[in-house]
KOLSEVEX-978810 format. One record per residue (C-alpha): residue in one letter; x, y, z. Coordinates in pm, whole numbers, plus 32768, in hexadecimal, padded with zeros to 4 digits. Example, Ala and Ser with C-alpha at 12.3 -4.5 7.8 and 13.67 -1.06 7.14 Angstrom:
2
A84CE7E3E830C
S85577F9682CA
//
This chain:
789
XC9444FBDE5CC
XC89350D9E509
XC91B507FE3A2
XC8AF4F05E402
XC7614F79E443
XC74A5019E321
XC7B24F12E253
XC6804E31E317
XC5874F46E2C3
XC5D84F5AE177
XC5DD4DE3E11A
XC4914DC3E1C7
XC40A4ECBE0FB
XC48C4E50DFCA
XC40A4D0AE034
XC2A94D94E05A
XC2CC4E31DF52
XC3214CEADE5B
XC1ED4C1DDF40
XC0D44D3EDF2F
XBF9B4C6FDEDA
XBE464C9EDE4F
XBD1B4BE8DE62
XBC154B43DD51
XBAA34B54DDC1
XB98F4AD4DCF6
XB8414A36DCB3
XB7ED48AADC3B
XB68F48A8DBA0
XB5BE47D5DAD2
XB5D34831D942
XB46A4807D929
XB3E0487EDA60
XB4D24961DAB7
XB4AD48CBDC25
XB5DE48B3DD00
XB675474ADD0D
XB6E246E0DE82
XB8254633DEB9
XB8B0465FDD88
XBA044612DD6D
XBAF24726DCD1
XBC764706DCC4
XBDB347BEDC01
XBE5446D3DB23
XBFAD4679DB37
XBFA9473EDC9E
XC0A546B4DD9E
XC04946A0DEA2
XBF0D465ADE51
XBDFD47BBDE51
XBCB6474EDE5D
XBB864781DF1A
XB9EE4729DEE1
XB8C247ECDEDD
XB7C84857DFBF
XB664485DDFEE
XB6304979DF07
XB72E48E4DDEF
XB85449B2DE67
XB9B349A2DEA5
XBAF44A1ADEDA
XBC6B49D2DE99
XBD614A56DF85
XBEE74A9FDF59
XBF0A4AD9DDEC
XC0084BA7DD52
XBFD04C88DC31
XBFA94BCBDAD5
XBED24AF1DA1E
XBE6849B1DA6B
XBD5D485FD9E5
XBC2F4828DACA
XBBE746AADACD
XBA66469ADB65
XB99E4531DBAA
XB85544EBDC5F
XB79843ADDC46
XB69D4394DB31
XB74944BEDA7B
XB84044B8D980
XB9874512D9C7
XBA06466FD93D
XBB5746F9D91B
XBB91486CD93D
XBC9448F9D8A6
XBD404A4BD862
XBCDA4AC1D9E3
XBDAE4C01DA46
XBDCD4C5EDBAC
XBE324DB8DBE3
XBE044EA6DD32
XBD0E4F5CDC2F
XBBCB4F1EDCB9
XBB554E26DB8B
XBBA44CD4DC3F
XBA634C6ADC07
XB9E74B5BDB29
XB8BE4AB5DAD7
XB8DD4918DA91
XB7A5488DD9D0
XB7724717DA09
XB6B44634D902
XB6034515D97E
XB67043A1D934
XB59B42BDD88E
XB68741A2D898
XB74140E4D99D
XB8A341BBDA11
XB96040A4D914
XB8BA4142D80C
XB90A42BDD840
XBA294365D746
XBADD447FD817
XBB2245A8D6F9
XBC3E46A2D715
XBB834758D63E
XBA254763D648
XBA4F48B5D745
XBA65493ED5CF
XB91748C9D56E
XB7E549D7D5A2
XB73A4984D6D6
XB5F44979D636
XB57247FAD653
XB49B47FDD538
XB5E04874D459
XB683477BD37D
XB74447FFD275
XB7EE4976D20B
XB81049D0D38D
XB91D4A54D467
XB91B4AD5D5C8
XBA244BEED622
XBA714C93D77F
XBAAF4DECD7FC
XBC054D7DD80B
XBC2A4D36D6C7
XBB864E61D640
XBCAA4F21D6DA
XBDB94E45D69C
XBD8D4E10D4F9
XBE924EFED451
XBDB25013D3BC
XBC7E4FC9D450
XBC39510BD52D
XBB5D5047D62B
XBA7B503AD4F6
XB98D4EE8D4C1
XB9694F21D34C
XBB034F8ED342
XBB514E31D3E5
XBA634D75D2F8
XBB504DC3D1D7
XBC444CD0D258
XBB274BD5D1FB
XBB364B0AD0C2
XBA234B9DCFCA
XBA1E4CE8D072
XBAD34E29D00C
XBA434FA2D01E
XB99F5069CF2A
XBAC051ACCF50
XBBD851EDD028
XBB2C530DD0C8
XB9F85245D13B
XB971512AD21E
XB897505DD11B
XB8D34F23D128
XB89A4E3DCFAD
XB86E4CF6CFF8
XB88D4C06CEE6
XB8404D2FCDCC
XB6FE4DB9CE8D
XB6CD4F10CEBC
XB7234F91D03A
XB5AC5011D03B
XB5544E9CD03C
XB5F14E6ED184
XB51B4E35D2B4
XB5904EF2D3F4
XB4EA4E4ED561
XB5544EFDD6A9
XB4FB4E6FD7F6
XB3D94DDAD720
XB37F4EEBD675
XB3934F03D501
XB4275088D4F9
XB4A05140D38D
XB5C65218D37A
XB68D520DD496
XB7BD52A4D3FC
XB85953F0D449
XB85E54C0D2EE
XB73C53D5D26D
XB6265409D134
XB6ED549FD042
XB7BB53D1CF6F
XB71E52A8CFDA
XB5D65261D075
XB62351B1D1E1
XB79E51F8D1E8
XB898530DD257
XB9E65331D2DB
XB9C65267D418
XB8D251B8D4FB
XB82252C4D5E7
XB83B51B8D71C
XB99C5186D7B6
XBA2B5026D7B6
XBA475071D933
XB8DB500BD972
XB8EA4EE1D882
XB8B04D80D8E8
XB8AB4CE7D7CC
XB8524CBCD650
XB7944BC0D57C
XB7D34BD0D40E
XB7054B0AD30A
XB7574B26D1A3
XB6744A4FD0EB
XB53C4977D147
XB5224A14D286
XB4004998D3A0
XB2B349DED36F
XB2A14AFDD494
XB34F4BE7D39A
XB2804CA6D27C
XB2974DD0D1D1
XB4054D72D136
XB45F4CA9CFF4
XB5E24CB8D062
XB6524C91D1A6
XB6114CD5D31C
XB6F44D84D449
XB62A4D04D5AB
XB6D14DD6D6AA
XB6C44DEAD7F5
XB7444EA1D91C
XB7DB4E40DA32
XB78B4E68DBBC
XB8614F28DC8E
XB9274E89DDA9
XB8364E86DEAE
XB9394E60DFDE
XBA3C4F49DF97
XBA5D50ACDEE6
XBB2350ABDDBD
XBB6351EBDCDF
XBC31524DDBCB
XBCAB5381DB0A
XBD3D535FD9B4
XBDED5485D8F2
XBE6C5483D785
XBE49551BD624
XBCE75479D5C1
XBC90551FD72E
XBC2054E8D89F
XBB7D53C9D919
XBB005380DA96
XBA615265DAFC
XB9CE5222DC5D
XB9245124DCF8
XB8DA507DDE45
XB7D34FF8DF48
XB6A750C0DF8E
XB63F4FB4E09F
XB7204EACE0F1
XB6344DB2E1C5
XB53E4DC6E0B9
XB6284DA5DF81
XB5D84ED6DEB8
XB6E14F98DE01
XB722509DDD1B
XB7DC5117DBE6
XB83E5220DB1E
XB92152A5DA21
XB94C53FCD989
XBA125461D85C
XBA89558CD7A3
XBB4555D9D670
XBC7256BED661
XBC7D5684D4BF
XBBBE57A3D494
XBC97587FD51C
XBDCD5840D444
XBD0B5853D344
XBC7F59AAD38A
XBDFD5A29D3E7
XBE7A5997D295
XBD4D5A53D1CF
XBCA258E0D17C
XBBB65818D19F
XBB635824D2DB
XBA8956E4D396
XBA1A570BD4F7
XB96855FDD587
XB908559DD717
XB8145485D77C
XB7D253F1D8E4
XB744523CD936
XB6C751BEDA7E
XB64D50B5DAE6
XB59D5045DC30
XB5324F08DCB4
XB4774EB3DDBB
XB44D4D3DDE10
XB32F4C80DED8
XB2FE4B0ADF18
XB1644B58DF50
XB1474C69DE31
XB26D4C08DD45
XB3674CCCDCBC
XB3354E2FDC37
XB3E64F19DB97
XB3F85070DAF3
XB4EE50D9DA00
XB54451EDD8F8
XB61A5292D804
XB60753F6D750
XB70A54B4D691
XB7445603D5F9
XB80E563AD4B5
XB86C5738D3B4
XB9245786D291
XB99558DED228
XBA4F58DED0CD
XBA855A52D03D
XBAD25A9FCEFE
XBC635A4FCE83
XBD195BAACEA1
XBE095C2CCD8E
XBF6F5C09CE39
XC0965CD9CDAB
XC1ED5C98CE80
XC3415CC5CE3D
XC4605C16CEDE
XC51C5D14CF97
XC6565C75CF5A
XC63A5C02CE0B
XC5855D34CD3D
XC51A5C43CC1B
XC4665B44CCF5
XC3245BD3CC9B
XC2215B14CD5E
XC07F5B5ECC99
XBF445AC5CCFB
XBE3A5B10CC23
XBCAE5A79CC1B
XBC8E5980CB39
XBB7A5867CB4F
XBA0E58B2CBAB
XBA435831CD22
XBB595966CD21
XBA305A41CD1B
XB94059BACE02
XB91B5A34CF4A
XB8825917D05E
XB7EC5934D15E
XB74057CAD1C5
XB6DA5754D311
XB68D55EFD3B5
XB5C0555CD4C9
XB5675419D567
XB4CE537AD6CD
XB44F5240D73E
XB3A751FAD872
XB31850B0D8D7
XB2855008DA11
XB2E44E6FDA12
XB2244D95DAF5
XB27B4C10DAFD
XB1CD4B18DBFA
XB1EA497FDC07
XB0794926DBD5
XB09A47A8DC84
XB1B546BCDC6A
XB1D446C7DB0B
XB1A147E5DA66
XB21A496FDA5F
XB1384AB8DA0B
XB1EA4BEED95F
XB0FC4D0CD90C
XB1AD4E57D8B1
XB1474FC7D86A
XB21650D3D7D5
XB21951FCD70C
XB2EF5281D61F
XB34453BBD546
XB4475429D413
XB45C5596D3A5
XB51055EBD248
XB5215759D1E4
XB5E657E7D0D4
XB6285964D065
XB71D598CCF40
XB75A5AC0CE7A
XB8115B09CD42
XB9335BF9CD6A
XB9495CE7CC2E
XBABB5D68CBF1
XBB005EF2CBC6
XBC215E51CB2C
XBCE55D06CB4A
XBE0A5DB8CC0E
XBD215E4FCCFC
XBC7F5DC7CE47
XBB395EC1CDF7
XBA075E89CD72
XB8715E59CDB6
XB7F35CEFCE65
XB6EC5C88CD93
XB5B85B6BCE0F
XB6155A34CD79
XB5605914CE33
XB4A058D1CF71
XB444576DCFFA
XB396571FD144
XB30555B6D1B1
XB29C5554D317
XB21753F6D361
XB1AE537DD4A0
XB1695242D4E2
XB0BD517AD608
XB0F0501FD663
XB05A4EFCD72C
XB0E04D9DD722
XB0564C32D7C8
XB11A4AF6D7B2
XB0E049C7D846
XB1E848ABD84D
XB1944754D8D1
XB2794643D920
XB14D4540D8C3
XB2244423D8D2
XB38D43EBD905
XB37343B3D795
XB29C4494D715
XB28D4604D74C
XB1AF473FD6B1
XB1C9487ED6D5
XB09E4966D659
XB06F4ACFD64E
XAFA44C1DD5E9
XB02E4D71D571
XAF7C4E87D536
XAFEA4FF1D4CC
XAF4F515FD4AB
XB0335238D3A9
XAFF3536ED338
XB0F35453D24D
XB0F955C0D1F6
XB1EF5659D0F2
XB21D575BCFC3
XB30A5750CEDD
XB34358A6CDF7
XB46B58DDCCDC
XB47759EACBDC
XB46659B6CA55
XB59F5A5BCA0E
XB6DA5ACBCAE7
XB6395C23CB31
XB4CE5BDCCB07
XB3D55BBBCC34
XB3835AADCCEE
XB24E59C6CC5B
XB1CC58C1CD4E
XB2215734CCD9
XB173569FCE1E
XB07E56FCCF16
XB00655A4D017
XAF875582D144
XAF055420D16A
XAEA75306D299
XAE9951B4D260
XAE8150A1D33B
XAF224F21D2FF
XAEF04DC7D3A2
XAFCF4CB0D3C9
XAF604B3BD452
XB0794A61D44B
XB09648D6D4D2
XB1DE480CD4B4
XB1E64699D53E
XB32445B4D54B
XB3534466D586
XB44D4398D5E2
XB424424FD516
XB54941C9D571
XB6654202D64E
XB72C4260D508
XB63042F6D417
XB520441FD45F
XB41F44B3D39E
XB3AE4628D3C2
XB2534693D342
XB17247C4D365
XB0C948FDD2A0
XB09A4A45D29C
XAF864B1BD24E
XAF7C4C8ED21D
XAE8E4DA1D1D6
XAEDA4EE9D142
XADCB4FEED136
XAE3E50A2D01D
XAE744F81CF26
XAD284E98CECD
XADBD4D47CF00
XAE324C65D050
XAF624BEED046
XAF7D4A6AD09D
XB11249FFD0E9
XB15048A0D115
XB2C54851D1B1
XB36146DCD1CA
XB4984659D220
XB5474516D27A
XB67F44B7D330
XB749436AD315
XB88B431BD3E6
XB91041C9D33E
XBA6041E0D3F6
XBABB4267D515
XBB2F43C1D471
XBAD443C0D34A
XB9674471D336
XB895449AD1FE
XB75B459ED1BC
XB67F45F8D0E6
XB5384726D10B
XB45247D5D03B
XB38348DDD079
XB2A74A03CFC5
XB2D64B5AD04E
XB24B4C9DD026
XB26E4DF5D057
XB1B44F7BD027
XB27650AACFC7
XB28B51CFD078
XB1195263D0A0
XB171538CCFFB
XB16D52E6CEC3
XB0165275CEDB
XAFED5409CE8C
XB0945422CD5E
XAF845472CC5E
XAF445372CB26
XAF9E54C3C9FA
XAEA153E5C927
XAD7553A0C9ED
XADE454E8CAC2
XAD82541DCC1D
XAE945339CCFB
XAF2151FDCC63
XAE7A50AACC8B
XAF764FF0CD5B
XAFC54E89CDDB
XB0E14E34CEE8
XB22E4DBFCE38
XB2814C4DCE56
XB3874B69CE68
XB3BA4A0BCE43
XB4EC4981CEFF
XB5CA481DCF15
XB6DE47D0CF92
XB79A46A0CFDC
XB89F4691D0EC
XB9D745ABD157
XBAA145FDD29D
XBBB6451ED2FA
XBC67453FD456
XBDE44538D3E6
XBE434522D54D
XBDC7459DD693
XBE0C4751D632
XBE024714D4DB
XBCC146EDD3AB
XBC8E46FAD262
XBB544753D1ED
XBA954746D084
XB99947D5D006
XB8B747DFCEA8
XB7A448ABCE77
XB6774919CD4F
XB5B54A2FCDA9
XB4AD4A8BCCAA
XB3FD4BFECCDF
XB2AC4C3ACC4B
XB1AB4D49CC6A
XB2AC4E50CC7C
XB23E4FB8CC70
XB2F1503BCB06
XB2B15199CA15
XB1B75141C912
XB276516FC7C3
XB3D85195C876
XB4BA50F7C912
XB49F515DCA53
XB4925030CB57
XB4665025CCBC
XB5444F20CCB5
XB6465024CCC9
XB5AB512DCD94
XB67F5217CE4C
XB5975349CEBB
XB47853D2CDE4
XB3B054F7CE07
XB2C254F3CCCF
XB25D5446CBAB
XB21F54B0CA46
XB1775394C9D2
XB07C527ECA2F
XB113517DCB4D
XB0805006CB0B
XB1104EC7CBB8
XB1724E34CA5E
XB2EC4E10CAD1
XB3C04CD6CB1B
XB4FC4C87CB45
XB5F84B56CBB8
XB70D4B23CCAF
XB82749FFCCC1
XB9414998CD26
XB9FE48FACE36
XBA9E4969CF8F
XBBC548C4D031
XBC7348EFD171
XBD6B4877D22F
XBD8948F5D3C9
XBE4D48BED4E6
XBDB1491CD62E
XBEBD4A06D713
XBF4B48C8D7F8
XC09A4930D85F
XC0C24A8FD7E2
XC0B14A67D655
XBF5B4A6AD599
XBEFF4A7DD420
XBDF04A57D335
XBE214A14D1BC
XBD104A74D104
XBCB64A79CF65
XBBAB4A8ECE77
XBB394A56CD2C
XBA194AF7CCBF
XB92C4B6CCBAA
XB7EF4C7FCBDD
XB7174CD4CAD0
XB5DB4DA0CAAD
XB4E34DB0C997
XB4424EFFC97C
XB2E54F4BC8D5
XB36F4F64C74E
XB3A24DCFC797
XB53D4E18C773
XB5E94D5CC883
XB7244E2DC947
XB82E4E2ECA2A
XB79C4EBACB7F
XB8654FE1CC04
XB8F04ED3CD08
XB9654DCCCC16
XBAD94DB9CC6A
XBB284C5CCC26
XBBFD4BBDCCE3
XBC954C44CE57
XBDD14BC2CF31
XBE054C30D09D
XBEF24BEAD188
XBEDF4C39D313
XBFA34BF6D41C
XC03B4C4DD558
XC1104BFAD680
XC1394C40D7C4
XC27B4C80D8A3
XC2A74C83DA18
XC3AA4D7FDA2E
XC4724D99DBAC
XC39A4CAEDC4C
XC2654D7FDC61
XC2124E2BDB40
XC1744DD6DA0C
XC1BA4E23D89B
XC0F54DEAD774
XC1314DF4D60B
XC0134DCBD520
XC01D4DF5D39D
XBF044DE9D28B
XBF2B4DEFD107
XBE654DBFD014
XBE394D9FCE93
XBD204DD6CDBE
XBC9B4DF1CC5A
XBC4E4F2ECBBC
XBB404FFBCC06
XBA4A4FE0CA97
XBA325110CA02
XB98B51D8C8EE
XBA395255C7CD
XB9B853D9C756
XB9765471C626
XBA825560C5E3
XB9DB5638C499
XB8A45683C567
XB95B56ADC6E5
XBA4957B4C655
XB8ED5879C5A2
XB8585878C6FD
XB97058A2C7C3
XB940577BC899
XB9545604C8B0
XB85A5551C7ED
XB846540FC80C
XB81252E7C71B
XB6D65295C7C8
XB68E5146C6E5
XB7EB50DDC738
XB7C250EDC8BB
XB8CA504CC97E
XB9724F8BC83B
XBAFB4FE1C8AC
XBB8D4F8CC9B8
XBC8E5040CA87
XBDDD4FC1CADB
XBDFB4EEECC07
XBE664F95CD4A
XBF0C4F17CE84
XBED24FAECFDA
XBF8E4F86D12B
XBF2D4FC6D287
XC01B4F91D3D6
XBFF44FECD532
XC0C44FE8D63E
XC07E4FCCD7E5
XC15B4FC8D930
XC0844FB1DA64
XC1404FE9DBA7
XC0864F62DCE4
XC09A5068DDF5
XC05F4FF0DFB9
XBEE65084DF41
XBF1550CFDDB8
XBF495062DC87
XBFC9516FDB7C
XBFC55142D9FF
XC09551CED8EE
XC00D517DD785
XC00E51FED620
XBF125157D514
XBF5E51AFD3CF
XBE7451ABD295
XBF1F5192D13F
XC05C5177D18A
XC0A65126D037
XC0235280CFD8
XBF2751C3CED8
XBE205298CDEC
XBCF6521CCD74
XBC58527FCC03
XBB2F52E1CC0A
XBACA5382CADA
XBB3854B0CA13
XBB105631CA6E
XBB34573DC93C
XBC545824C981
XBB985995C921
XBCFF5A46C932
XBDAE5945C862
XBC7558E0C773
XBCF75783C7BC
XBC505632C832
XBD0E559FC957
XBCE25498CA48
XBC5654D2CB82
XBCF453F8CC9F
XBC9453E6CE45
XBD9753DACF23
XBD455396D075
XBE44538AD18E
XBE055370D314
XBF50535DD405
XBEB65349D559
XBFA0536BD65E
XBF0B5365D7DD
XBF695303D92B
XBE825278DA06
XBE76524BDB94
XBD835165DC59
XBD6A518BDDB4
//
């Protein structure tokens, strides 16, 4: 009797075990209002027997009795289109919560074209062309992308990164300092961990965790009118509530470092909730054990809301991080192989960088206050405030050698850089359902900025330090923007607005008109087409940089581009589109060295200027973008992706150049699938590779680099070679294991695992007296395991 007890114990365990469900909770609101939609109907596709359920008086709604995987949302409410959600995973991890964003019908319900695929599509309504929408799921799942926004944007067609080591994101052969970055609607600069030194606006990753992520518009061309100060692209991100029911937390542990995540109710009957994540970085530490580099980093998000029927919805959120590199100078190694006598193992300094002696440090916070409020039956009120702050400060000496087999020998100044801008924020936008036809959606932005830097170098290796920039500067700029679109018929649309901006600093007003059009002929089969003129200022401490001429600041305008685009996007089947895509963008006004040349076009970071700075540059970029996805429906997912591309700049001689980004032509492939391994658990395999053009480069002049001992460039032959093309491969790996009240996580994302270097130039070899090439290689193997209770 006891061994058959047993036996009933443990196949009702096991039972329990193969039948532990979860729950999906979520919101149904209006697109344009934002303003919950009753009785919607929401179902899981495919699900027998059937899960459904509709929502309540606040919009919400809740699916019982789900096991662990992914699933397609299928959502319907009369006057609304229908949407189809796919790529939903339901996990015991506390992120079973999902937002569903309802367009209203103009048509009769014969009329309305149910899309596997427009989930994809930014959620944006003024957006026509160049725009995707990703999730926080997605952010974690694409092989290499370390929870990163701009990482997972490489997958794109048209987008690739600048170097291995950092975030920047090129899209379509603009520099990543053209990219526009919007947080919980506020336009922010720099959030990046390791960020301002090889590039302006990008580091090594994101300083917010893709814990607190909701999700991410991404516009790459002709974007809406509510976006200025960018001639590139835009990231909208926002973050997502905390479950405000239950109490979820989480506590992740791996090479990159340790992440927790928390979040919860703070009052249930009243809807509020809270969360936060915290992270910090163990790389720092190897590196300091192995005698490296050695890059410690730590940042903390949060994000409270608290909801109100008579006072509308308000929340507070925030991000800050901490970063810093130490890099001493390389150390002479002499080690002999104990066993093998003649295994002589020497290290010696070589190339300037073997010298130097880093010490550079990084900062960054946000805060922000959101308030949103339906103003009538129609319409929706946003008005934001938030402040935000980056810190760059670099010390670097110059190590001089008692000898090159010796460690000894006297630190010497070499270069100091400091910068600090601050930046304060307030935002207004109204949108307006004026007619089921017609909508608008018009808004104000206004910002206070003020910078303070130095920058100091010395002359010559052991000379003293001479100051190359001194600025402290405030400026203020205004944005008006107004975008309309109309529905002219049930198949075609028309999208109109403009936006206006004032810079303090520059004598001009800026006047950006956007317009786009959308035509369904078949039932999927859509066609596009958008222009718009966009704008953007450099970073303010540039308006410092004194003219050596007039000896007074430079005379500046805002940059501008001109973009088109034209767009087809065919629905192969119900997971599956191909999209197309042709673009012209034509940069004018573009900041450039009198008499060099030196373009902005191409800017990475700059710290001083040795000649006059007029807007006399130009440039073009063109090519076209094609992709081919699958949405994740029954495990398997991939995205196709290539592009063929040409970006040129023409500097202030009048000689027309490759930019620094022209690659060419790019092919990526990503994909994944997922496994439901005994019943319960879930595996997923996810791969990314990609290959690209070479990287242009600049031949040197070998006569005069080996008379002054260093690499001197053929300055009128900038960027005239090309590199050799490179290919680059990311996978990841992930088994979750659902637990009575857990769910644990083992995963490993690995960067390069191809073990691919990037040429970036030349460095002069002072042992050797040789000129060799100088390649980056960048690898990140992050394993971690993860547990959400």
């Amino acid at each position: 009797m006891k061994h058959l007890t047993l036996i009933f114990l443990s196949i009702l365990l096991s039972q329990f075990a193969f039948s532990q469900t979860y729950s999906l909770q979520g919101k149904v609101i209006d697109k344009v209002t934002q303003q919950p939609i009753i009785g919607a109907s929401i179902q899981i596709e495919n699900s027998n027997p059937v899960i459904g359920t509709t929502a309540d008086a606040d919009g919400k709604f809740r699916l019982q009795g789900i096991k662990m995987g992914r699933y397609t949302l299928l959502v319907q409410s009369m006057g609304y289109k229908n949407i189809r959600k796919t790529e939903v995973l339901v996990t015991g991890e506390g992120q079973n919560n999902v937002v569903l964003e309802m367009e209203e019908s103009v048509t009769t319900l014969d009329d309305i074209t149910i899309s596997a695929t427009t989930d994809k599509d930014a959620s944006n309504i003024m957006s026509v062309v160049s725009n995707r929408s990703f999730s926080i799921e997605e952010s974690g799942r694409f092989a290499g992308g370390m929870s990163d926004p701009s990482r997972v944007a490489y997958n794109f067609a048209g987008v690739t990164f600048s170097a291995p080591q950092d975030n920047g994101v090129v899209i379509r052969g603009n520099s990543p300092t053209s990219v526009l970055w919007r947080v919980n609607d506020i336009d922010v600069s720099g959030a990046a961990h390791f960020g301002g030194g090889n590039l302006a606006g990008a580091g090594l990753i994101s300083i917010y965790s893709a814990n607190v992520l909701r999700s991410t518009d991404f516009f790459t061309s002709a974007f809406p009118s509510e976006y200025s100060n960018t001639t590139s692209g835009v990231f909208d991100i926002n973050f997502r509530k905390g479950d405000s029911e239950k109490h979820h937390h989480s506590v992740q542990l791996g090479i990159l470092g340790a992440d927790f995540a928390s979040e919860g109710p703070i009052n249930k009957e009243k809807g509020s909730s809270y969360l936060v994540n915290y992270r910090h970085g163990f790389i720092g530490y190897i590196g300091k054990l192995s005698g490296g580099t050695a890059p410690n980093f730590q940042d903390l998000s949060f994000n409270l809301s608290f909801p109100s029927k008579k006072y509308g919805n308000l929340t507070i959120w925030g991000m800050g991080g901490l970063s810093d590199i130490e890099t001493p100078f390389k150390k002479y190694v002499h080690e002999v192989d104990d066993e093998d006598p003649t295994d002589i193992k020497l290290k010696y300094r070589e190339y300037d960088n073997d010298f130097l002696d880093k010490d550079i440090d990084f900062g960054m916070g946000a805060i922000g206050v959101n308030h949103q409020i339906p103003v009538g039956n129609h319409s929706v009120l946003s008005t934001s405030l938030g402040a935000t702050t980056n810190l760059y400060k670099n010390d670097t000496r110059y190590f001089q050698q008692d000898a090159d087999t010796l460690n000894s020998g006297t630190l010497h100044p070499h270069e100091r850089q400091q910068n600090i801008e601050s930046k304060y924020s307030f935002a207004n936008t109204l949108t307006t359902t004026i007619s089921p036809k017609l909508i608008n959606k018009s808004g104000i932005r206004a910002d206070l900025i003020t910078s303070n830097g130095y920058a100091q170098k010395v002359d010559t290796l052991m000379g003293t330090l001479q100051s190359r920039y001194n600025g402290n500067l405030q400026a203020y700029n205004l944005n008006a923007f107004t975008q309309f679109k109309y529905q002219v018929l049930h198949n075609f649309s028309v999208n109109a607005g403009v936006s206006v901006t004032k810079f303090e600093l520059v004598d001009e007003v800026a006047v950006e008109p956007r317009l786009g059009m959308q035509y369904t002929p078949l039932k999927n089969v859509t066609l596009g087409v958008a222009y718009g003129r966009h704008s953007k200022r450099e970073e303010l401490k540039v308006y410092s940089f004194i003219n050596p001429e007039l000896q007074k600041v430079n005379d500046l305008k805002l940059s501008k581009s001109d973009h088109y685009v034209g767009s087809l996007k065919i629905n192969l089947s119900s997971n599956v589109r191909l999209t197309t895509e042709v673009y012209y963008q034509e940069l004018f006004d573009v900041p450039v060295m009198q008499g060099t040349a030196y373009s902005f076009a191409n800017y990475t970071t700059l710290w001083e200027a040795n000649a006059p700075i007029v807007n006399t540059g130009t440039g073009v970029n063109k090519g076209i973008d094609i992709t081919l996805e699958r949405s994740m429906v029954n495990g398997f997912y991939y995205m196709l992706s290539g592009s063929i591309y040409d970006s040129k700049y023409t500097d202030d001689l009048g000689v027309t150049r490759n930019t620094l980004f022209n690659r060419n032509f790019m092919a990526t492939i990503t994909a994944g699938k997922e496994f439901v391994v005994k019943g319960k658990n879930l595996l997923g395999v996810n791969i990314n590779a990609t290959y690209l053009g070479g990287t242009p480069l600049t031949p040197y002049d070998e006569k005069a680099s080996h008379e002054q001992q260093k690499v001197v460039y053929k300055e009128g032959e900038l960027y005239s070679i090309k590199g050799n093309p490179e290919v680059w491969m990311n996978f990841g790996v992930t088994y979750k294991i659902p637990k009575k009240k857990s769910v644990r996580t083992w995963g490993l994302d690995m960067q390069n695992a191809l073990l691919t270097t990037q040429m970036r130039g030349y460095k002069y070899n002072h042992r050797l007296k040789t000129i060799d090439e100088d390649h980056v290689f960048f690898i990140m193997p992050n394993l971690y395991y993860k547990i959400s209770f």
